[in-house]
C-alpha positions in Angstrom: 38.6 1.8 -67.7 36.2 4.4 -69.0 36.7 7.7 -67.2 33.2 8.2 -66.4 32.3 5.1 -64.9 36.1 5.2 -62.6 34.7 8.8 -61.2 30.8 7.1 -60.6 32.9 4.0 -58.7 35.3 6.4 -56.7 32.1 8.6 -56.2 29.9 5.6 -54.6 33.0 4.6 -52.5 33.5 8.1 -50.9 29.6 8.0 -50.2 30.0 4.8 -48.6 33.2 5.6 -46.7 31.0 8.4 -45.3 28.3 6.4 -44.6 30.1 3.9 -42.8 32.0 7.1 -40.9 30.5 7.2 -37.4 29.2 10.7 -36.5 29.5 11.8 -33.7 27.0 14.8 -32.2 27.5 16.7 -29.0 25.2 19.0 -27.0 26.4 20.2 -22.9 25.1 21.4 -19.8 24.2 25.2 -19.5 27.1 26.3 -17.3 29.3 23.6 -20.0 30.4 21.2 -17.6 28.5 18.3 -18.0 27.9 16.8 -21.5 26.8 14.1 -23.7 28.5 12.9 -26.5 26.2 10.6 -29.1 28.1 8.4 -31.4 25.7 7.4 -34.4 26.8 4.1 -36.7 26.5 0.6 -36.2 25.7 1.2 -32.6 23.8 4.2 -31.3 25.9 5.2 -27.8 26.3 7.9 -25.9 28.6 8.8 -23.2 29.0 11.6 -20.4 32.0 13.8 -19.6 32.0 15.7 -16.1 34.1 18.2 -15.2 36.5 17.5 -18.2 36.2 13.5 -17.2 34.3 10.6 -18.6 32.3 9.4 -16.3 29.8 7.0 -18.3 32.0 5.3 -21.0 30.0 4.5 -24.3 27.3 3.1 -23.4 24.3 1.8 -26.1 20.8 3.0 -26.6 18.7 1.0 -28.8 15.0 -0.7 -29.0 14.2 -3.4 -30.4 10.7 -4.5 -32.5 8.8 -7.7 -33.3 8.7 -6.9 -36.6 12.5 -6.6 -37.1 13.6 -3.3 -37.1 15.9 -2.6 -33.9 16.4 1.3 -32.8 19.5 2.3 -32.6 21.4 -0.2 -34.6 23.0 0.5 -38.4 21.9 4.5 -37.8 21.1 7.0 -40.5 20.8 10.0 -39.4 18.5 12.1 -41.2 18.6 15.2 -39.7 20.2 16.7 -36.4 18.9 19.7 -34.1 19.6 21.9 -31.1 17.7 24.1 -28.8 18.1 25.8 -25.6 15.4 25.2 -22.8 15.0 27.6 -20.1 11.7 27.6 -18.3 9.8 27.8 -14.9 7.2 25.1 -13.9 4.8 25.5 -11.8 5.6 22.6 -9.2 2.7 22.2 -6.6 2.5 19.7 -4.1 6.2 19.4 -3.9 9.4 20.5 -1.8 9.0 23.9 -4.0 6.2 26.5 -5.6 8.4 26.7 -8.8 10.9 24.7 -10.2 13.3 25.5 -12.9 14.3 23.5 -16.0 17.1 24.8 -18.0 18.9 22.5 -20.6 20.5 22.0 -23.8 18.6 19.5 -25.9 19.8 17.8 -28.7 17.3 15.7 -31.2 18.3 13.4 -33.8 15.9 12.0 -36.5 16.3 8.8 -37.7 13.7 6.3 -40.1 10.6 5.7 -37.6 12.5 7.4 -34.8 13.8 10.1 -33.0 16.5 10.2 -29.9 15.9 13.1 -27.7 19.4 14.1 -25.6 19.3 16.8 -22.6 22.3 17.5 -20.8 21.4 19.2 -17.3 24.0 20.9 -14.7 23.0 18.2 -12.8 22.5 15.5 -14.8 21.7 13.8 -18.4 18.4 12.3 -20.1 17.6 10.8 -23.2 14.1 9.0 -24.7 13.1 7.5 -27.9 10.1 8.9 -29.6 8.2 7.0 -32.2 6.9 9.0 -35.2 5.7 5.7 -36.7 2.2 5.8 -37.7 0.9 2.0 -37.7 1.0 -0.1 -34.2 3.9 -2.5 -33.5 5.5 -4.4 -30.8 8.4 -3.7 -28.3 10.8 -6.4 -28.0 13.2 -5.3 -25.3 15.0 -1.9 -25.0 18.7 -1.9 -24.6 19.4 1.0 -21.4 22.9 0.5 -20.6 25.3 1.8 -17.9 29.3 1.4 -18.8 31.5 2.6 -16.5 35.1 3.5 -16.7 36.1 1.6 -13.2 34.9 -0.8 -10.8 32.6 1.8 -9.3 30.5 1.0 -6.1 26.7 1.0 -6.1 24.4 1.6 -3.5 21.2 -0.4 -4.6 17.9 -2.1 -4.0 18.0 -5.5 -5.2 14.0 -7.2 -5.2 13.4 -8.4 -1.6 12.2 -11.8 -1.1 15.3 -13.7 -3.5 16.7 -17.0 -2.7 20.2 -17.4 -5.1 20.0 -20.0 -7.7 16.1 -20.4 -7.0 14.5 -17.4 -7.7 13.8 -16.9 -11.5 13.8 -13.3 -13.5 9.9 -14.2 -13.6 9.2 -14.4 -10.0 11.3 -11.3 -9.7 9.0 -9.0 -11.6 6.1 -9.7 -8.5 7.6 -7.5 -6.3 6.8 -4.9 -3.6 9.9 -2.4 -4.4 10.8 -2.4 -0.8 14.6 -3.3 0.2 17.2 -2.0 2.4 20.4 -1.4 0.3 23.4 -3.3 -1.1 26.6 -1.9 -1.4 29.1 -3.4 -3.6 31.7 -3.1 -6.6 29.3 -3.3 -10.0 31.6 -6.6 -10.5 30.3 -8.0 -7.7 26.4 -7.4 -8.1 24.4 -10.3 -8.4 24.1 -11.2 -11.9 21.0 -13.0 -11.7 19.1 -10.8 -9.2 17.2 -7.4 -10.3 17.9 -4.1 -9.2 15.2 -1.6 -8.8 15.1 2.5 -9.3 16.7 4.3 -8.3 20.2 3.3 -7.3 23.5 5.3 -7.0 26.8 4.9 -8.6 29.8 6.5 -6.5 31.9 7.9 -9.5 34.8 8.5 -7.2 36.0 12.1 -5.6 33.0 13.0 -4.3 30.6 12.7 -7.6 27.7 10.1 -7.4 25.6 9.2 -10.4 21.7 8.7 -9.2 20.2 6.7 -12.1 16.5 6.3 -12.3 13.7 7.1 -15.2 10.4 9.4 -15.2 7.8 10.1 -17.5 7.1 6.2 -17.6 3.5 6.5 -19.2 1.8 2.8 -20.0 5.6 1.6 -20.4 7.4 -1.3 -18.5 9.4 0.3 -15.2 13.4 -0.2 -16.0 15.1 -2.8 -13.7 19.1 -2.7 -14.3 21.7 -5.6 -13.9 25.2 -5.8 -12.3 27.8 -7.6 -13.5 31.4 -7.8 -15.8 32.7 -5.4 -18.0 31.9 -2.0 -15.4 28.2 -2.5 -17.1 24.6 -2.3 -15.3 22.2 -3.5 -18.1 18.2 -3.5 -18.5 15.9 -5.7 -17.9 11.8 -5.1 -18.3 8.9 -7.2 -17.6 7.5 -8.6 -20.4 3.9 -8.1 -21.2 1.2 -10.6 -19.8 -0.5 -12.8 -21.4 -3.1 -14.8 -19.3 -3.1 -13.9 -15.2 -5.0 -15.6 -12.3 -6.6 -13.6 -8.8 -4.7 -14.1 -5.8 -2.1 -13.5 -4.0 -2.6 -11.1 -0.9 -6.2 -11.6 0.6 -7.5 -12.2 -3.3 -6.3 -8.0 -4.2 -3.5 -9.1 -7.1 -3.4 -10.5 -10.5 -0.5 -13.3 -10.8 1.0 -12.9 -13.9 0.8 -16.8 -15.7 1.9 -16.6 -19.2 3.6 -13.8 -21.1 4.1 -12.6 -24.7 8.1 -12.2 -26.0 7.8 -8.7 -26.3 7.4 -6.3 -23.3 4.6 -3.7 -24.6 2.6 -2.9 -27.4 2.6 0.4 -28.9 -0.6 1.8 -31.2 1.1 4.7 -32.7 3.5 7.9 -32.3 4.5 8.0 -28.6 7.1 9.0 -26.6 9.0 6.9 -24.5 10.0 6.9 -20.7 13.4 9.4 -20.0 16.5 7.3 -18.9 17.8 9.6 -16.4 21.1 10.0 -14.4 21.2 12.8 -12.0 24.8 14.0 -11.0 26.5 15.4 -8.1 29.7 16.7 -6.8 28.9 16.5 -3.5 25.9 14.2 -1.6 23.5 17.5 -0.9 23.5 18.0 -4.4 22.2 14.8 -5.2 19.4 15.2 -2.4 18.4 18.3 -4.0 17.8 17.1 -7.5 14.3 17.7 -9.1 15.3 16.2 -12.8 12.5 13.2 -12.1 10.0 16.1 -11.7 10.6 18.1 -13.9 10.9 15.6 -17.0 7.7 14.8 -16.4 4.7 15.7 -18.7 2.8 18.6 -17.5 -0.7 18.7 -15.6 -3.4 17.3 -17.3 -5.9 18.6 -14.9 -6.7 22.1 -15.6 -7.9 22.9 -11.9 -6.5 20.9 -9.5 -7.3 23.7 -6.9 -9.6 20.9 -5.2 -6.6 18.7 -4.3 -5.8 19.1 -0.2 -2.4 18.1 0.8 -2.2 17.4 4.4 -1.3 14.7 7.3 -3.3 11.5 8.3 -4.0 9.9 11.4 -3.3 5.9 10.5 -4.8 3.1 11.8 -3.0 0.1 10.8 0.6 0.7 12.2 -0.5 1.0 15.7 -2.9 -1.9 15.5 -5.9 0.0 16.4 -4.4 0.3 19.9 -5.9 2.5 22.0 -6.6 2.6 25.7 -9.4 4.7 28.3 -11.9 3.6 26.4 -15.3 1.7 27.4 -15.7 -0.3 23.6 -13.5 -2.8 22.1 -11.0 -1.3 19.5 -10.6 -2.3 16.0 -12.4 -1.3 12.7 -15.6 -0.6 13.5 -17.1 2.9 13.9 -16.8 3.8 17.6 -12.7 3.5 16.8 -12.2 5.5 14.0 -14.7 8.4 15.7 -11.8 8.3 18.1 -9.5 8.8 15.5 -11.3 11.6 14.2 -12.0 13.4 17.6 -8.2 12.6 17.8 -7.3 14.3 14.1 -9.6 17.3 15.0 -8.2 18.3 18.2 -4.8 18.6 16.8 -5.8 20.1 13.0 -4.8 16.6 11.6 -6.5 16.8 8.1 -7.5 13.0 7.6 -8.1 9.8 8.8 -7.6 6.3 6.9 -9.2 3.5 6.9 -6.9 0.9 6.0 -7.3 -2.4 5.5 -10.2 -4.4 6.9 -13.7 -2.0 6.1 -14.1 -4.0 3.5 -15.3 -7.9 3.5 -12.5 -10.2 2.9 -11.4 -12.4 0.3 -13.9 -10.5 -1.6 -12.3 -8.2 -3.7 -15.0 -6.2 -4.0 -15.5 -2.7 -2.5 -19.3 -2.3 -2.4 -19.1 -4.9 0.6 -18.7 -3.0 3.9 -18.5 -5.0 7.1 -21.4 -4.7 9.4 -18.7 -3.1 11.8 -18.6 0.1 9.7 -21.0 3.0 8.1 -18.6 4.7 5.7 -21.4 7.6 5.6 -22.0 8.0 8.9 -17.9 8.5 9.7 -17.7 10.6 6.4 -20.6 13.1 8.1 -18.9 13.0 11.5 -15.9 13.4 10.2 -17.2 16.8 8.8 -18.7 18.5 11.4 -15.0 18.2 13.0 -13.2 19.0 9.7 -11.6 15.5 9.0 -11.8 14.1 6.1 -11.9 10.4 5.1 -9.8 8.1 2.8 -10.5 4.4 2.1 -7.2 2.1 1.5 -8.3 -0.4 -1.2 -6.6 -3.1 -2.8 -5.8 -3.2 -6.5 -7.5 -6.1 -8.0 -11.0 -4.3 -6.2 -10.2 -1.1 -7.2 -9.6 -1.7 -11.0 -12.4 -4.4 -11.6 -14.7 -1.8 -10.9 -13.1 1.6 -10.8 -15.3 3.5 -12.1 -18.5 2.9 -10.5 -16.7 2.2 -7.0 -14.6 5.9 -7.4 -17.8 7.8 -7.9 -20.2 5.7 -5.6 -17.5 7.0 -3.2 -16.6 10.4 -4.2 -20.2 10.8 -3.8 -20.6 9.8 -0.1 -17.9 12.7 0.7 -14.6 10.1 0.5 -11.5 12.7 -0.3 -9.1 9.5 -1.9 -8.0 6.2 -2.0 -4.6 4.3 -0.7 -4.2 1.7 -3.7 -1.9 -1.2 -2.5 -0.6 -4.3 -3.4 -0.1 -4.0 -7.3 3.7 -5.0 -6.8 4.4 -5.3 -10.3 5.5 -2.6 -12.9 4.8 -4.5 -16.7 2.9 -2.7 -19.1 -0.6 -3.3 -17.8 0.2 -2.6 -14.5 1.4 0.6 -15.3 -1.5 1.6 -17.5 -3.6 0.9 -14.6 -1.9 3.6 -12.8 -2.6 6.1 -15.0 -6.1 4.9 -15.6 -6.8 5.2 -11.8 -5.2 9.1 -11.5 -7.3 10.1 -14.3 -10.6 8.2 -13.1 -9.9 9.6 -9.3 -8.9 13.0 -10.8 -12.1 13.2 -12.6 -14.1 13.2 -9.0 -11.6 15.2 -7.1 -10.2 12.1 -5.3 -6.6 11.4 -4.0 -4.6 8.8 -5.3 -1.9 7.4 -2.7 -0.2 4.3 -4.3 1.3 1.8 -2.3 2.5 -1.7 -3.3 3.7 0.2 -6.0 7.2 1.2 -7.8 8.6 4.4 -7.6 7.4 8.1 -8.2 8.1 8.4 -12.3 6.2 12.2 -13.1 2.9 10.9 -12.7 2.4 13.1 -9.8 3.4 16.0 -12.2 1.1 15.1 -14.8 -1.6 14.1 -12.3 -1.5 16.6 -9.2 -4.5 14.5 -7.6 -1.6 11.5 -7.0 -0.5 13.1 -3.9 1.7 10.1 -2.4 3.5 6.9 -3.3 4.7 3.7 -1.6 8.3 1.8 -3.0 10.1 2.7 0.0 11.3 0.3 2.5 9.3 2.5 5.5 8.4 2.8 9.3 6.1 -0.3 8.9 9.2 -3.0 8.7 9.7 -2.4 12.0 6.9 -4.1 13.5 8.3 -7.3 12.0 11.7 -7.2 10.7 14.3 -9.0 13.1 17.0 -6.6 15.1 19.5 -6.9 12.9 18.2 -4.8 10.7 19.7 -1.4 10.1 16.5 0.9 9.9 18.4 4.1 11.0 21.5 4.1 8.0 18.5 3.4 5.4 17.0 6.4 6.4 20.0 8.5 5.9 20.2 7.1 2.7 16.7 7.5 1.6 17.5 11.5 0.4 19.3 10.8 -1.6 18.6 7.9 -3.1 14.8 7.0 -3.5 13.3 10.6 -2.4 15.4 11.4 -5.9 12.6 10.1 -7.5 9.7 12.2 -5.6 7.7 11.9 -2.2 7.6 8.7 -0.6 5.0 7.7 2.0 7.3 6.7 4.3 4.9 6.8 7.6 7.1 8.0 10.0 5.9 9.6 13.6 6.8 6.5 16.4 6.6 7.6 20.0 7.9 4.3 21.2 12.2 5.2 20.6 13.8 2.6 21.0 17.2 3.6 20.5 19.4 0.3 20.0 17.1 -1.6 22.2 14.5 -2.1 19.2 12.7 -5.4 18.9 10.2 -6.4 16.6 6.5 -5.9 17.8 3.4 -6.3 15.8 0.8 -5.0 18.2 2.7 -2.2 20.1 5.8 -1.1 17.3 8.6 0.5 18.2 11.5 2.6 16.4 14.7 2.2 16.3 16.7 5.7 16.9 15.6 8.3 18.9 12.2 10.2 19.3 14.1 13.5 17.5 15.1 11.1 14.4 11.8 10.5 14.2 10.7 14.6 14.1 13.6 15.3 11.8 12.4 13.2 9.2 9.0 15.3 9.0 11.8 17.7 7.2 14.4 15.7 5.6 11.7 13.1 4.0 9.0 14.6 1.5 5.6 13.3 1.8 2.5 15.2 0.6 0.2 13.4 2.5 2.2 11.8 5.8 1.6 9.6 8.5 1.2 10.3 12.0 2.0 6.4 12.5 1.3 5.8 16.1 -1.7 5.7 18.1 -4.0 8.9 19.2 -3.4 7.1 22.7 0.2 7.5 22.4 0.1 11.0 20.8 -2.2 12.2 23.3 0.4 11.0 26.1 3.4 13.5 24.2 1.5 16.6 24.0 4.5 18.8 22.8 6.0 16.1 20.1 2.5 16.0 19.0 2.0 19.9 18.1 5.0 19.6 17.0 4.1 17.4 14.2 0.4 18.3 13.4 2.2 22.3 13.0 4.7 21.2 10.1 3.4 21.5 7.0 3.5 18.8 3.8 4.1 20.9 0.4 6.7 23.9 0.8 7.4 27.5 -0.9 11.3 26.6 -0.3 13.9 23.9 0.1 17.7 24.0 0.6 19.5 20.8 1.3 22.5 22.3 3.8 24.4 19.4 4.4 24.8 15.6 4.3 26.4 12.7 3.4 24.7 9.2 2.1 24.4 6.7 4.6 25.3 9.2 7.4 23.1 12.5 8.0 21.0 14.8 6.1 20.1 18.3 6.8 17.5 20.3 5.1 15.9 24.0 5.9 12.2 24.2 4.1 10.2 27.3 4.0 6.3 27.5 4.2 5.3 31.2 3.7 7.5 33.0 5.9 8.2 30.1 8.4 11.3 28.3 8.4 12.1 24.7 9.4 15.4 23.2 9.7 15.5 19.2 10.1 18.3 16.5 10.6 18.5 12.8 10.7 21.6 11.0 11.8 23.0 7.3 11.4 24.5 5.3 14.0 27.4 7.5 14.9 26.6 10.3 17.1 28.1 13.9 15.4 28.3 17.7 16.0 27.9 19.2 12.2 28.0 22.7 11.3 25.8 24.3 8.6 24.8 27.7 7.4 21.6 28.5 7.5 19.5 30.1 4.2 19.8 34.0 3.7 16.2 34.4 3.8 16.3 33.4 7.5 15.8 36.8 9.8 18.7 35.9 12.5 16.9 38.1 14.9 14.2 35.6 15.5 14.5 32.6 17.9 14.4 29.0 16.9 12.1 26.8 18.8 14.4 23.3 19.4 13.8 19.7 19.5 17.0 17.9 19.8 18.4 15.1 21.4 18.7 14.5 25.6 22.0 13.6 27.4 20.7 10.5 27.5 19.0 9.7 24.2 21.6 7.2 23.4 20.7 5.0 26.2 16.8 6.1 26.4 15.7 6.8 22.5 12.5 8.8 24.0 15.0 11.7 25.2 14.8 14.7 23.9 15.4 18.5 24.9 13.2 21.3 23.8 14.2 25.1 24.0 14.4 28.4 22.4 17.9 28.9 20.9 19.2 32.1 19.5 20.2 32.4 15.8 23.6 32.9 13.7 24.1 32.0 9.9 26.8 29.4 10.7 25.2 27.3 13.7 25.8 23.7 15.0 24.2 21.0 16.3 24.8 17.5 18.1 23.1 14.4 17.3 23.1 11.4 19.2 23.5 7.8 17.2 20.3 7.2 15.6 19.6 11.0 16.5 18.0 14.4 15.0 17.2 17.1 15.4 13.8 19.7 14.2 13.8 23.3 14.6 10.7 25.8 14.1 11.9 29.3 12.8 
């Protein structure tokens, strides 16, 4: 053989060998104990050591397009980079003024593509960016999870699921509200969606919270259980032709849908698949990844945007009592309300639903009952401001006209509801209405809606969302549901994923003796459960759920919920564990509060208090009564003296809220 053409042969060979070689790229956490490893080849995966162990196995990251090319499969790599982040954000409106975000980032250019890695100290994140010019098509995206055990997961499955009946179809109309499901990943349902975020117990006291932010006019991620250790996506697929209906005419019922799940018109970047990590539970509660991966502000002044607490309507059925006109929505209530709000520095009242004509789906139709005006000037003169709930399919058919016609009259925002989907157009709505309401200084508070995904970031003006099984189940839900356990699992599970409008504030405790009521609701717990979670649960804009009647007739619980604040300087969670008690100290300029909430197993934890707490002042005390276990409405106020290390007993279903 000629010499020359051996050498070209053996030289092709060796550059195919290498081609063929996987390569593998690595990039770690700050303090170096969390990492990612990124094997690039056939299969683009990536897996997570922790504390010198694997805890995500190789798992694949890919995308796939109509036309097709797929992401992530066949890889060459055309160039590999690192950088160092370190920076402060500005984070207002949250459990914090300033949040920090320090990573190591690693970015890998392929044909079309990039892959954008972080590795966190408390967690991992990776997106695709498109640098291709033309428009194209999303087939699916490939998000997987692969574990190296049979690990148990804590998770929301879709609610209203009938096995062996209910298609993947039907499951993308949902509300995002569910109690949890705890089970070996083997054992999840493997026909049944699971929605963000959910928790994977790694084992020795580390969890992996997995959800995904920066979701902008993108399919939300749903994952699914199953064989093999492996939770797996699933996303809605775009619609194609929709009808009205559904709840009172407000939704669009998806009928047809294309193969592909979004359409893309150029360079973007895609949503951050996200998985938070913790050694310990309080870690997890404390994580502010979904924030902070968010894109920044796109309002340049946002110093119009009021966070505050709202007297509501619809939980307490409008029940009042001492009055000489009939209650309900018409003008002559809600003045109550107001009156109500003012006296106690309450900073708005809602409207919820029913000031609008029904079956309409318009928003221009006000019931005779009500003069929006006429409550929006009286609501003035007391310093109470107004917000209008409004159902989606009204909202977006005329958003424009309907948020300035309103923003106009002196209306400070909108409650959005029933959307229950998270496709593509459903998620461009939602950033179509924060930039239409941020454009007339209006709140946006989303409800029928998924979870929190760094639009609050990038639109300060969307000061609250739904996707949280809340306070409103329990005028319905049967007794055998376990209200009290979900709440101490909320921190660190959905709240990972930012406020939640939870509506919390019940006078009526019932303690175990809860039964469902429609007209005069009820907790379950105790009356201190329900002020601890003013503290443990974040909420920009929160409920006072019950009724100005029932307030008015609990003078001291009420101060003490119209005094806490909403948005913090300062938050330490001190202790907890999922499922069984949460306790967390917030600071507002230089007051302290310190909250708990407990499951159904009464306990006497011990916690140390933040070092910017003066011991020398008193604490003012709500905590549980002798008898709150019996008599949920219970509780015990006094001034207590302060140490660093200091304890406290909750009852089953108890809590606890402390002033400082």
């Amino acid at each position: 053989m000629n010499k020359k053409l051996f050498l070209s042969i053996v030289l092709v060979a060796v550059s195919c060998m290498a081609m063929a070689a996987d390569k593998v790229l690595k990039v770690a956490s700050p303090d170096g104990k969390i990492g990612v490893e990124v094997t690039v080849g056939k299969q683009l995966t990536y897996s997570v050591p922790m504390d010198g162990n694997v805890v995500l196995a190789p798992s694949a990251m890919a995308m796939s397009l109509t036309n097709g090319n797929v992401w992530g499969e066949n890889c060459q790599l055309k160039k590999s980079s690192k950088k160092a982040v370190n920076a402060t954000i500005t984070s207002p409106f949250t459990r914090q003024a300033e949040m920090t975000d320090a990573c190591n980032e690693l970015t890998m250019q392929f044909r079309g593509y990039n892959v954008i890695v972080r590795a966190y100290d408390n967690g991992v994140a990776y997106r695709f960016v498109s640098t291709t010019k033309g428009a194209f098509e999303v087939e699916a995206e490939k998000v997987e999870y692969c574990f190296t055990a049979d690990n148990i997961v804590t998770t929301p499955y879709i609610r209203d699921y009938e096995a062996g009946k209910t298609t993947f179809k039907e499951q993308f109309n949902n509300s995002f509200e569910n109690t949890y499901s705890i089970q070996p990943v083997s054992q999840m349902d493997k026909k049944r969606l699971s929605f963000l975020p959910l928790v994977v117990d790694l084992g020795n006291g580390r969890k992996m919270c997995i959800t995904e932010t920066a979701l902008e006019r993108y399919p939300g991620l749903y994952l699914v259980g199953g064989a093999d250790n492996k939770l797996t996506s699933m996303h809605a697929p775009l619609p194609k032709t929709w009808h009205q209906g559904g709840h009172n005419e407000l939704q669009l019922l998806v009928d047809e849908t294309h193969p592909f799940i979004a359409k893309v018109n150029g360079p973007r970047e895609f949503p951050w698949r996200v998985a938070m990590l913790s050694r310990e539970d309080k870690e997890l509660a404390a994580n502010n990844l979904s924030y902070v991966l968010a894109s920044p502000s796109r309002v340049a002044d946002y110093s119009w945007v009021k966070p505050g607490k709202v007297a509501w309507d619809w939980w307490n059925d409008w029940n009042i009592e001492g009055v000489d006109f009939e209650a309900g929505i018409n003008n002559a209530t809600y003045k109550y309300y107001i009156d109500f709000a003012s006296a106690n520095g309450i900073e708005y009242v809602i409207l919820d639903e029913g000031w609008a004509v029904n079956l309409q789906a318009d928003l221009m139709q006000v019931i005779p009952e009500i003069n929006i005006k006429e409550l929006v000037d009286y609501g003035k003169q007391k310093n109470v401001d107004i917000i209008l709930w409004a159902g989606y399919y009204a909202f977006d058919r005329d958003m424009e006209n309907v948020v300035k016609h309103y923003a106009d009259m002196g209306v400070k925002g909108f409650k959005i509801d029933f959307m229950d989907r998270d496709d593509q157009i459903v998620s461009d709505f939602y950033w179509r209405a924060a930039e239409t309401c941020a454009k007339y200084h209006m709140l946006a508070d989303f409800h029928g809606a998924f979870k929190p995904a760094g639009l609050n970031r990038t639109y300060p003006n969307v000061i609250n969302f739904e996707g949280v099984s809340g306070l409103e189940q329990m005028k319905w839900e049967p007794t055998s549901r376990d209200q009290i356990t979900y709440d101490c699992q909320l921190p660190f599970t959905r709240q990972t994923a930012g406020p939640m409008d939870y509506t919390q504030g019940a006078m009526h405790n019932a303690g175990h003796n809860y039964y469902p009521c429609y007209s005069e609701p009820m907790s379950q717990g105790t009356r201190c459960h329900q002020l601890g979670m003013y503290i443990v649960l974040e909420s920009p804009l929160n409920m006072l759920c019950d009724s100005p009647t029932n307030y008015m007739a609990e003078p001291e619980c009420t101060r003490c919920i119209a005094e806490v604040p909403t948005v913090w300087d300062e938050t330490h969670v001190l202790a907890g564990e999922m499922g069984k008690y949460c306790i967390t100290a917030r600071r507002k300029g230089d007051v302290w509060y310190v909250g708990g909430i407990n499951n159904w197993d009464a306990r006497t934890i011990t916690f140390t208090l933040p070092e910017g707490i003066d011991l020398s002042k008193k604490g003012d005390l709500f905590r549980d009564g002798k008898n709150a276990n019996r008599k949920g409405t219970d509780y015990k106020r006094e001034q207590v003296s302060l140490t660093r290390q200091m304890t406290i007993t909750m009852a089953d279903g108890g809590g606890f809220i402390m002033k400082i």
